[in-house]
N, C-alpha and C positions, 0 to 999 in steps of 0.2 A: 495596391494598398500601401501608401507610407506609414503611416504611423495607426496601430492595433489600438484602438479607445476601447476600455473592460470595464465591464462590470463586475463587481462582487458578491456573489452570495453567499452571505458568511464572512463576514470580513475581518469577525474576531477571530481569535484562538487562529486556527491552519489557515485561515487565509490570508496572514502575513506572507506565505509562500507566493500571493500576485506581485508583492512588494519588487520581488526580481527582473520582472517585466520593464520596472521603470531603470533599470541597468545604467549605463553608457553604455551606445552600440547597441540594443534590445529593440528596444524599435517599438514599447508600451506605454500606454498612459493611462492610467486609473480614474474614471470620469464619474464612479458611482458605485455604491456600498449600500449595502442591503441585512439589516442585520436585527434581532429582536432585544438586543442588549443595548443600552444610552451611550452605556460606557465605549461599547466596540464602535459605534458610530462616531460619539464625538474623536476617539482617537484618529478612526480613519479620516475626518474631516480634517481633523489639526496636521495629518501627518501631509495630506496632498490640497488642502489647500480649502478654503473659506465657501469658495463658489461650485466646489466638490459635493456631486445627490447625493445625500443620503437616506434612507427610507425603512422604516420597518415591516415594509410589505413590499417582498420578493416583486411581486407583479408591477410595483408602479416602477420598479428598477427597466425591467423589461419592456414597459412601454415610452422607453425614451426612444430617438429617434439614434440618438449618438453613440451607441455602445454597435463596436464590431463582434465581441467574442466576450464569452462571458465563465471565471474564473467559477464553479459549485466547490465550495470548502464549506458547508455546511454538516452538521452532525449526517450518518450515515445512513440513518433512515427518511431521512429527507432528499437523499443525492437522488432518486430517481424522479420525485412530484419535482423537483429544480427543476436537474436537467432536462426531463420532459419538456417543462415550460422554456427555459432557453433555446432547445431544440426548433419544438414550436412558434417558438418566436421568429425563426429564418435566422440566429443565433450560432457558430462555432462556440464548442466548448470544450474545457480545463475541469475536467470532474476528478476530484480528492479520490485515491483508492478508499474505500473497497469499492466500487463501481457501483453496488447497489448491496441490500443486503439478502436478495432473493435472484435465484438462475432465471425467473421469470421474468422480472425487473430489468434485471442487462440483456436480455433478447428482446423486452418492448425497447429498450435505450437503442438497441445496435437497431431494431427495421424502423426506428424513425429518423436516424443520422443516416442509411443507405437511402430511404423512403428520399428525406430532404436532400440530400447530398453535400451534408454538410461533414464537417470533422470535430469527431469523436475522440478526445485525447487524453487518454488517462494519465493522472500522476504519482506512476509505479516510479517513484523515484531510485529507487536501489540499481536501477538499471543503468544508471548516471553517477553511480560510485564507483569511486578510481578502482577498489580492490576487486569489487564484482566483475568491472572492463578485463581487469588481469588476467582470471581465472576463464574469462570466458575467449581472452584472445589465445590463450595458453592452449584453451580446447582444441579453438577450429585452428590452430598454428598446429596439431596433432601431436602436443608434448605426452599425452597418456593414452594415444590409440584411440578406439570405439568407444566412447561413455557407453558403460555399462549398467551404475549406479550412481545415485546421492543418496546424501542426507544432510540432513540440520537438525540441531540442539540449539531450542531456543529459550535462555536463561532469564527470563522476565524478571528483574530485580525491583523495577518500580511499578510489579501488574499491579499489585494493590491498590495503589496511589493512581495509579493512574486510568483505570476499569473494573474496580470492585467499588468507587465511590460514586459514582455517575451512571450514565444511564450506558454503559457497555456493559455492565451488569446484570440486563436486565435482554433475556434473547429474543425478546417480542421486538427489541430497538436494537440489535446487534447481530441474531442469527446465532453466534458462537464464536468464540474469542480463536476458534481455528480459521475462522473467516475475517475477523475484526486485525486482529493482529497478525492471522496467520498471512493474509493474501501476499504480502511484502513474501514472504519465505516461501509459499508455494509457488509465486510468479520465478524467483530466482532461481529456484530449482527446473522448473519448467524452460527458462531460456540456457541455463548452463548444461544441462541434462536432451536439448533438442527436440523436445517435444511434450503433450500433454496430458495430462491425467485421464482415462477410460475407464478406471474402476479402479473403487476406495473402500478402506474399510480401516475403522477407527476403534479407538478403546480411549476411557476418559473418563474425569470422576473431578466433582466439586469436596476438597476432601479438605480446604482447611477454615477457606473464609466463611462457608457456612455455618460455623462453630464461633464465629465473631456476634454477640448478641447489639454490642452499640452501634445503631443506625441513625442516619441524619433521617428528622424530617420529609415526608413526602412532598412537602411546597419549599424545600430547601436545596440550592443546588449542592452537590459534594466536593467536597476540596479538595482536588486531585493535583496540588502540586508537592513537589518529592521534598521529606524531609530525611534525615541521615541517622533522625530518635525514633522514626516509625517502624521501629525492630526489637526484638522477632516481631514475626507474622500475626501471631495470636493476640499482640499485644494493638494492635492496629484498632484504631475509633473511626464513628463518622460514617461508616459505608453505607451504601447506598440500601433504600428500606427493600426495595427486589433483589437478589439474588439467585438467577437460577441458571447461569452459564459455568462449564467448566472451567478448576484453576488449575488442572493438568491434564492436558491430553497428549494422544499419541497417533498418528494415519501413517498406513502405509499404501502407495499408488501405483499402479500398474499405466506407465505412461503406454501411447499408441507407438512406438518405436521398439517398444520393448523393453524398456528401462525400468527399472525396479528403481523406487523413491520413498523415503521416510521422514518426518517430520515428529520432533516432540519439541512441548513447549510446556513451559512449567512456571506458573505465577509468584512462586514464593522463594524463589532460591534467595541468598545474600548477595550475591554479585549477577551482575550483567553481561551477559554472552550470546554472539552469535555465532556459530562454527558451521562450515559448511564443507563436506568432505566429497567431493566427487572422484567416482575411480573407472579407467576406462583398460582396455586390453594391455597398455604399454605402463599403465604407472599411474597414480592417482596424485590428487592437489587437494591442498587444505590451508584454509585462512586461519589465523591466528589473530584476534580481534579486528575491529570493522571500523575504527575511526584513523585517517589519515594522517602519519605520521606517527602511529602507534602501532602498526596493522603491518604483518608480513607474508605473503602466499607462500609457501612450502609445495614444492615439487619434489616427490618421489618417481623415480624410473629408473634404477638401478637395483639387481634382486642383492639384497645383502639381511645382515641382524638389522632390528629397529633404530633408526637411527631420527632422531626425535628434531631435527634440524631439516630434513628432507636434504636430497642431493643438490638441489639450488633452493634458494632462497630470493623472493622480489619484496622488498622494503619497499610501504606504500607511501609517497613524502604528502609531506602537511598541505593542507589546502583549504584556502579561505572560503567562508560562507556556510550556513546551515548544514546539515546532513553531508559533513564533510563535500561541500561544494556541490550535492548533486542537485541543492532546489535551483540555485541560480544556472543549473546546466541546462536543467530539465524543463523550466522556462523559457527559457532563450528558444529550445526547440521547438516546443509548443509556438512561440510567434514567431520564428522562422516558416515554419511548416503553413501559419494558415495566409502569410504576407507571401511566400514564394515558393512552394510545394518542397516537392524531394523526401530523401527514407528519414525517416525515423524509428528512436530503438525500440519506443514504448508500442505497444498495440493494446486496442481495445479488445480483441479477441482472445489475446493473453489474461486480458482484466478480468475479460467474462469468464474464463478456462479457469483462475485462482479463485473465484466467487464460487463457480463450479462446485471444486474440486472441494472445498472448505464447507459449503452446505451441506455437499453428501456424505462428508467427514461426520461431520454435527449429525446428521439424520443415523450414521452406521453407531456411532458411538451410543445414541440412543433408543438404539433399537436390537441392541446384544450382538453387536459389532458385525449384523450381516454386510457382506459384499454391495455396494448402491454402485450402479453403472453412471457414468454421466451421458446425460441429454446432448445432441450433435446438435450444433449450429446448420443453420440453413446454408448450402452451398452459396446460394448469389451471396448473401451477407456476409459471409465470411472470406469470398474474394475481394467484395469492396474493401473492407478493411486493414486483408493482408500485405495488396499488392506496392503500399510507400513504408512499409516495414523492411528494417535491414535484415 
């Protein structure tokens, strides 16, 4: 296969992320767009070109003859009826996290990509980020011994703006903002920590935006881009007429290795943070903001008083392109992988495992934070998967 012809489903909003494919050096070509907006269509046509499909029904996208691989950036409760159908179609595919918004959903996803033998390639981007690469080369390089523990604090500063106006809002189309937005941070944790969640148990509470009375229209979509006067929180217009996902939770994970993990995340703060603290037998690492060239990993492994510098310091330099360069990374290997095999970082099994873990979060939180064990993948399906993962 020289050159990867894709399809887009969803070609507005997150699926400027196929845009990477057409690189120099990628080895992608965008031959069709699929999308229920005029606006996202005409774009994508003006952007690749006059003679470029475009369609508002996913399915005639699929019945072209010309599409090898097929990008799902479609809203999240759609990524499973897609990718099914792309699957279906004798289709590789590029599905958007969260992978689906049900553990049910990603186990029909995983036995019909094993079934077909096709590749299933999720786009957990963070695992294509320079500071995440650090932290986790730091690990297996054994600068802090045995991981023992994580955690993450995750500082949601535009959650409002960005899934209390729209339908993330709403857990019939999202599951739970610990799966919507959490998957990015329980997958990281999962691959820096070595293993997977086995049992969760959450606590969490919808404590400000429900107290927001102005809602948009139910046939109106919600304005979710960030402005810098939409502060305080209380002060916020427009939200979306459903509300009933949490704006702060909190899970803690009993990974299968034996690791102890935590996760909070909180919709309303002023500022924007990611922190991710892992600590192992010899010394622990901690990132210090997540955008490249702003961004420093901190090593501690010397026993002394606090010292708020860590004993080394890795300064993470600037780097071109979205998500501090990881969409054009994580692209590239996506059409690497289905033009010429070999490992790659992402796994679908990883995908399924942070869906997982984020459901049962959601199910423990509402249900007076009992203990929810996770569901085991099937042996064969989870070798096919694992075995071109690094």
């Amino acid at each position: 296969m020289n050159e990867v012809r894709i399809g887009v489903i969803g070609c507005g909003g997150r699926g400027a992320v196929a845009e990477n494919a057409v690189l120099p050096g990628v080895g992608g070509r965008l031959v069709a767009g699929a999308d229920i907006l005029d606006s996202a269509l005409k774009q994508f046509q003006e952007k690749y070109g006059a003679d470029t499909f475009v369609t508002k029904d996913y399915r005639k996208l699929l019945e072209r003859k010309d599409i090898d691989a097929v990008f799902v950036t479609s809203p999240d409760f759609m990524h499973e009826e897609h990718a099914m159908a792309a699957l279906d179609s004798g289709r590789h595919v590029y599905l958007e996290k969260p992978m689906t918004i049900t553990i049910e959903g990603c186990d029909r996803l995983l036995r019909k990509a094993f079934e077909k033998k096709l590749k299933l390639y999720l786009g957990h981007n963070m695992r294509h980020m320079s500071f995440v690469q650090k932290m986790k080369n730091l690990i297996d390089d054994g600068a802090i011994g045995q991981v023992k523990a994580g955690w993450c604090r995750h500082f949601v500063a535009y959650g409002c703006d960005a899934y209390f106006k729209d339908w993330h809002a709403d857990r019939s189309r999202s599951t739970s903002l610990l799966l919507q937005k959490g998957a990015h941070d329980i997958d990281v944790l999962h691959w820096l920590c070595g293993g997977y969640t086995v049992r969760t148990t959450a606590i969490g509470n919808l404590s400000v935006y429900n107290q927001i009375t102005d809602r948009h229209s139910p046939k109106e979509r919600g304005d979710a881009s960030w402005s810098d006067d939409n502060w305080p929180p209380l002060s916020q217009k427009g939200l979306n007429p459903i509300i009933n996902v949490e704006d702060i939770s909190m899970m803690l994970m009993n990974l299968d290795n034996g690791v102890l993990c935590s996760y909070q995340q909180c919709h309303y703060t002023p500022d924007a943070w990611r922190n991710y603290t892992i600590i192992g037998t010899e010394g622990r690492i901690e990132n210090f903001n997540d955008a490249p060239g702003d961004c420093v990993v901190r090593l501690w492994n010397k026993r002394k008083s606090y010292n708020p510098y860590g004993d080394q310091q890795f300064f993470i330099p600037g780097v071109n392109g979205t998500h501090g360069g990881a969409d054009s990374s994580i692209v590239a290997e996506f059409i690497r992988y289905i033009r010429e095999g070999g490992k790659i970082k992402t796994s679908a099994i990883a995908a399924r495992n942070s869906v997982a873990a984020g459901c049962c979060a959601a199910e423990s939180l509402r249900s007076g934070s009992i203990p929810i064990n996770i569901p085991p993948i099937p042996v064969e399906v989870k070798e096919y998967f694992t075995k071109d993962v690094e």
